[in-house]
ROFI-398895 format. One line per field, with one value per residue (C-alpha): residue in one letter; x, y, z. Coordinates in steps of 0.1 Angstrom, whole numbers, always signed. Layout:
<sites>
type = [A, ...]
east = [X, ...]
north = [Y, ...]
up = [Z, ...]
</sites>
This chain:
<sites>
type = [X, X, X, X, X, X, X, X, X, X, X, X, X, X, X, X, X, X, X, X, X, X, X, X, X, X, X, X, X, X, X, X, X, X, X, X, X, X, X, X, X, X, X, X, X, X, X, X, X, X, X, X, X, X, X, X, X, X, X, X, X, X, X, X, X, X, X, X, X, X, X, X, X, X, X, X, X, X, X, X, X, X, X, X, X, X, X, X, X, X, X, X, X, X, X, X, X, X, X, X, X, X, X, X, X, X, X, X, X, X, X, X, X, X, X, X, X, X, X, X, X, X, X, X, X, X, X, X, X, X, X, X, X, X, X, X, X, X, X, X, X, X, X, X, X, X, X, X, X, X, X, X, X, X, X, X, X, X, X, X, X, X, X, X, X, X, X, X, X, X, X, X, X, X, X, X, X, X, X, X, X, X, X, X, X, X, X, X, X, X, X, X, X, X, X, X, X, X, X, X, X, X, X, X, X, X, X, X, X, X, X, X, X, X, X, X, X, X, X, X, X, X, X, X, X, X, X, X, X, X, X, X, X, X, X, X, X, X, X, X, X, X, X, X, X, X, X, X, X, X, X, X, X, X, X, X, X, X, X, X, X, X, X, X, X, X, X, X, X, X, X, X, X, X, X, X, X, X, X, X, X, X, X, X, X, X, X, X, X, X, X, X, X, X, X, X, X, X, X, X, X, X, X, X, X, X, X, X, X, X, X, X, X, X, X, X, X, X, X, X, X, X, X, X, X, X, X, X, X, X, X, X, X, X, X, X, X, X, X, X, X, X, X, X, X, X, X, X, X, X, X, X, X, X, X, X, X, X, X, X, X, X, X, X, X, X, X, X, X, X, X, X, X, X, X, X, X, X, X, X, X, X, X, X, X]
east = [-13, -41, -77, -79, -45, -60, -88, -65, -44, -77, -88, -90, -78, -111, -121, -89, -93, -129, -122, -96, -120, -146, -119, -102, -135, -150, -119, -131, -168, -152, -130, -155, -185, -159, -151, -189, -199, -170, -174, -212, -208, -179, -195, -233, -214, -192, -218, -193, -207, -179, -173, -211, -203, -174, -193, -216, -190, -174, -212, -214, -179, -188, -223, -194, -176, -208, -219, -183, -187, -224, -212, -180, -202, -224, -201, -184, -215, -205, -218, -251, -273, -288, -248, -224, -194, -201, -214, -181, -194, -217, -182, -183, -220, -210, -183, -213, -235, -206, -197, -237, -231, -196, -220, -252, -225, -212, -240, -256, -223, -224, -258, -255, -225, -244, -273, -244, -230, -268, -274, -245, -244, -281, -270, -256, -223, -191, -184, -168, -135, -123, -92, -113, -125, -88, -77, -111, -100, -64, -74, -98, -70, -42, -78, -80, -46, -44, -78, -67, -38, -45, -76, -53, -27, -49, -73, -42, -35, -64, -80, -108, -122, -141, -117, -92, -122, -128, -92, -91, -117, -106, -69, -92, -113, -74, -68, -103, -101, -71, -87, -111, -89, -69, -112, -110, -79, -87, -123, -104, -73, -84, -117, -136, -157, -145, -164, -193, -168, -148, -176, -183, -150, -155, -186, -169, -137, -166, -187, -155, -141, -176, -180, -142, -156, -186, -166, -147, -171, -192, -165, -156, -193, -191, -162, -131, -97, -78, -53, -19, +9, -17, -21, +13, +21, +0, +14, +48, +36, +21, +55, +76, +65, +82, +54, +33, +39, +20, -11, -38, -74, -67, -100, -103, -134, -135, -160, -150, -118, -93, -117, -108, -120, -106, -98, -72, -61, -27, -7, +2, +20, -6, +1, +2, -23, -56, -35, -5, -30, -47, -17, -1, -34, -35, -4, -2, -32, -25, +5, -11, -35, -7, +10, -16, -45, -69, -90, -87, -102, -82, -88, -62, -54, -32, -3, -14, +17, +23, +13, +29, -5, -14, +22, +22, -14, -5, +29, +6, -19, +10, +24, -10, -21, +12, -3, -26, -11, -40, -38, -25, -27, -37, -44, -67, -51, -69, -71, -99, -79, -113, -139, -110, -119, -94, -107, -88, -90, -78, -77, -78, -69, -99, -95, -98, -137, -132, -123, -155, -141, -105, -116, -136, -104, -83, -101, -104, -64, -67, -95, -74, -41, -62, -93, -104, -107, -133, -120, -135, -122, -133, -132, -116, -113, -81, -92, -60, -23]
north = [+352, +331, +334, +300, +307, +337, +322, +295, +324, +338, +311, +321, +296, +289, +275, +256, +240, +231, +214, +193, +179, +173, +160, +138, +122, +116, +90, +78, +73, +59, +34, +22, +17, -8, -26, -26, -46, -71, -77, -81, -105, -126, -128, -136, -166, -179, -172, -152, -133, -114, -106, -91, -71, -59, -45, -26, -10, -2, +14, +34, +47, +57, +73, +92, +107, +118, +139, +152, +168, +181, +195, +213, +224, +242, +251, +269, +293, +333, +344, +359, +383, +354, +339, +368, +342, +320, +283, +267, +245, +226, +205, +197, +183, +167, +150, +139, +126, +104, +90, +78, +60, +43, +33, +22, -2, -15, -24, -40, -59, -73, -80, -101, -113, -130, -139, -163, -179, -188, -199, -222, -239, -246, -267, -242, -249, -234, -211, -218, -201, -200, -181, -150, -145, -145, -122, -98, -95, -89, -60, -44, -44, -25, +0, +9, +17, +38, +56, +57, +74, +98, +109, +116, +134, +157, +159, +172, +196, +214, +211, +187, +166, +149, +137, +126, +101, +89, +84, +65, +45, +32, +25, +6, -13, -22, -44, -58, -69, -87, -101, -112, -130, -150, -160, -168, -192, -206, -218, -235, -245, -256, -260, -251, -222, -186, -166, -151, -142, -124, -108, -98, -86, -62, -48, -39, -20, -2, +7, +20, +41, +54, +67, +79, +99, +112, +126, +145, +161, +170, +184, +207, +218, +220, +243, +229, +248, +263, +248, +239, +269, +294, +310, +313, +328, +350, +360, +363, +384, +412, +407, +415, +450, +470, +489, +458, +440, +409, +392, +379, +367, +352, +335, +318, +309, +284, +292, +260, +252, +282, +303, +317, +350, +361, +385, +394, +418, +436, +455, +489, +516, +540, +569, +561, +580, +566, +574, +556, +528, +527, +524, +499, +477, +482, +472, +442, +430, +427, +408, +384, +378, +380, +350, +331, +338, +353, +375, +395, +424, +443, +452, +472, +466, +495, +483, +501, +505, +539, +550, +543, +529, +508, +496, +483, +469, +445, +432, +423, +405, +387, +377, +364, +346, +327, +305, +287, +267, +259, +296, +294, +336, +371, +400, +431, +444, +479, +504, +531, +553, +579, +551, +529, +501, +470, +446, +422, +389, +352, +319, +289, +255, +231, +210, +231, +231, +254, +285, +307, +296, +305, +341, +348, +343, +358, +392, +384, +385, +417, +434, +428, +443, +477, +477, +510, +493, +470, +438, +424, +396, +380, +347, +338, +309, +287, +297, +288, +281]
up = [-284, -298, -286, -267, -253, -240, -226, -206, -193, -178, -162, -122, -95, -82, -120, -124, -90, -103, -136, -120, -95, -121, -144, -114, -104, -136, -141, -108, -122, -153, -136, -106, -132, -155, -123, -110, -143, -144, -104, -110, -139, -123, -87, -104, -125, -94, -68, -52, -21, -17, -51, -54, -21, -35, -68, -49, -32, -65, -71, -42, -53, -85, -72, -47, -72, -90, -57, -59, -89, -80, -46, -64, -93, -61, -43, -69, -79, -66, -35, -29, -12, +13, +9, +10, +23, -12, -11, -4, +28, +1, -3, +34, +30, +1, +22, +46, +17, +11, +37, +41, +10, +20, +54, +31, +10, +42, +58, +27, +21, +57, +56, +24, +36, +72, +46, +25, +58, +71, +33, +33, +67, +58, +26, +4, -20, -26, -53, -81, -95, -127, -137, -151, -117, -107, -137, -130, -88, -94, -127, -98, -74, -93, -103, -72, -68, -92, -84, -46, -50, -80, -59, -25, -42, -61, -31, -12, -40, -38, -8, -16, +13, -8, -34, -3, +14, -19, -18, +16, +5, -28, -12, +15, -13, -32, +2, +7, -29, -18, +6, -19, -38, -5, -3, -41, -40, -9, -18, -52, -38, -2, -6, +25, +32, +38, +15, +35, +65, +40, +29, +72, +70, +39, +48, +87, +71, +45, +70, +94, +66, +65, +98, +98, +64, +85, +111, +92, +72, +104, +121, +93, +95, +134, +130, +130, +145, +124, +103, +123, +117, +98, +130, +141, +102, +105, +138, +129, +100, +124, +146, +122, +126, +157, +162, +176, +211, +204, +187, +202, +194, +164, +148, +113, +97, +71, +46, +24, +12, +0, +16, +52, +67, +101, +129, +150, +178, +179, +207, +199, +226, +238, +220, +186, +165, +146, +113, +121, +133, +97, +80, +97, +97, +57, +53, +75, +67, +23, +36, +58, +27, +1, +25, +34, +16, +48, +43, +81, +102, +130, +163, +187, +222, +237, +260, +287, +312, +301, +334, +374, +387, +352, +351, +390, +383, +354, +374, +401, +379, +362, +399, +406, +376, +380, +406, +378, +353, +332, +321, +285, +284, +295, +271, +265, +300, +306, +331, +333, +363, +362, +367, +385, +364, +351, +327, +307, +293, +298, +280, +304, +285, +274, +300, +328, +337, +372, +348, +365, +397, +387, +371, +405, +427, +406, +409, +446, +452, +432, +449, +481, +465, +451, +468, +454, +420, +404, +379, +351, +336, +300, +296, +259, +242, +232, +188, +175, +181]
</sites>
């Protein structure tokens, strides 16, 4: 084996997934900085409102994939003292930086765009199209074509919201261009005015994939839930074991993409021993990374129902918490018979905003059925599927 062969070979996941970012969005820069000069130079000849709107779009798309590189570059760099989960949420604030821009463009388009129509109801003229104009829309359109969909399939490939907005947004620009052109032929062909409304209409779709960019990015920030079926694999990994009786308090933080850390309770009989507990932890827990990827940390809930009064406890709880059907589950059931204490926890859906209310009657009805008892009931949340 050669020495650069070698090198290739030791190339780590996180690296490979960097260079082709880098190497996806410098085409991007490449390809939107062509289009920005030929747009520029066919929309200053023409006088072409929409064409000029449309090649600062093309700019803002070039500047995007330039923050894409910067953000992955970042994000990339090992973690720290001050960072011990890495930097990999610098991708979702590069997301947000993004999606600015898109909104900038927009707004400057439409602006322009309201500027031509008041220009040319006051006395202005029509452009004028010559077939390079034509030839220079219809090159931009099958551009962005290509850049739209190369940047959503490799976004999808490794995780990059950044390189799938830029995505959206130059599939988005292929159609407006279009709609640039219909402007184009009809202001040669027809010969009436459409060009600033065009123009209205660009700057509107721009300025809506922005926002729809925006809101993505923040919500990753905010926190987002986790990623539909990870949960329930992860689930069905600890199930397959017979030692555990269910899974429950599954949370996942994202700390960028490819990067998830969580933590998890499991049901174990209530006499298995701390070493048979250590084991089985170790050894579901490589699997659920070897699967999925998660880092995870365990915590153990004992079934509890070993004894007569536990067992008849928890059937009445279950009896009673049947009479709420915005009760999604019940877990972490405990009972201290010494200090005749019961705690345990519930998970009321979203939606439900009486869940105090609920928790208090529900240790009413048991207070009345074991009066010698006290209850106290967690509220959980709903953290994943």
């Amino acid at each position: 084996m050669d020495k650069k062969e070698k090198m290739k070979k030791e190339i780590s996941p996180a690296k490979k997934r960097e260079r082709t970012i880098v190497t996806t969005s410098s085409v991007g820069i490449g390809g939107n900085l062509l289009l920005v000069g030929f747009k520029a130079f066919v929309g200053f000849l023409t006088g072409s409102i929409s064409i000029v709107s449309d090649a600062l779009n093309n700019l803002s798309d070039a500047l995007s994939s330039l923050i894409t590189i910067i953000g992955t570059k970042l994000s990339g760099k090992r973690p720290d003292k001050k960072h011990p989960f890495g930097h990999g949420r610098i991708e979702y604030l590069t997301s947000s930086i993004i999606g600015v821009l898109i909104l900038f463009a927009g707004g400057l388009a439409l602006y322009e765009s309201i500027l031509d129509i008041v220009k040319y109801y006051q006395g202005g003229e029509l452009s004028n199209f010559d077939n390079l104009a034509f030839i220079i829309i219809s090159v931009a359109i099958a551009v962005k074509v290509g850049l739209g969909t190369l940047f959503r399939i490799v976004g999808k490939r490794v995780s990059s919201d950044a390189l799938k907005a830029s995505g959206i947004d130059a599939l988005f620009d292929a159609l407006l261009s279009l709609g640039t052109l219909v402007g184009a032929l009809v202001t040669r062909f027809a010969g009436f005015y459409i060009e600033g409304y065009i123009g209205c209409v660009i700057g509107v779709f721009i300025i809506r994939s922005g926002i729809g960019v925006l809101r993505e990015s923040v919500s990753s920030i905010i926190g987002d839930r986790a990623e539909e079926g990870l949960s329930a694999k992860i689930k069905a990994i600890c199930l397959a074991h017979k030692e555990v009786h269910g899974v429950y308090d599954v949370i996942l933080n994202n700390y960028g993409p490819n990067k998830t850390i969580g933590s998890l309770h499991i049901e174990l009989d209530d006499d298995t021993t701390a070493k048979e507990i250590h084991g089985l932890c170790r050894i579901i827990e490589s699997e659920i990374y070897i699967a999925t990827g998660v880092i995870t940390t365990m915590g153990i809930y004992a079934s509890n129902d070993s004894s007569p009064e536990g067992a008849l406890i928890k059937e009445k709880l279950l009896e009673v918490l049947k009479g709420y059907p915005t009760l999604l589950q019940m877990h972490g059931f405990y009972v201290d018979s010494s200090k005749k204490i019961v705690t345990y926890d519930l998970i009321f859906d979203f939606s439900d905003s009486k869940v105090e209310h609920h928790a208090s009657e529900i240790c009413a009805a048991m207070k009345d059925a074991f009066p010698e008892y006290s209850f106290y009931p967690i509220l959980d949340q709903d953290y994943s599927d």
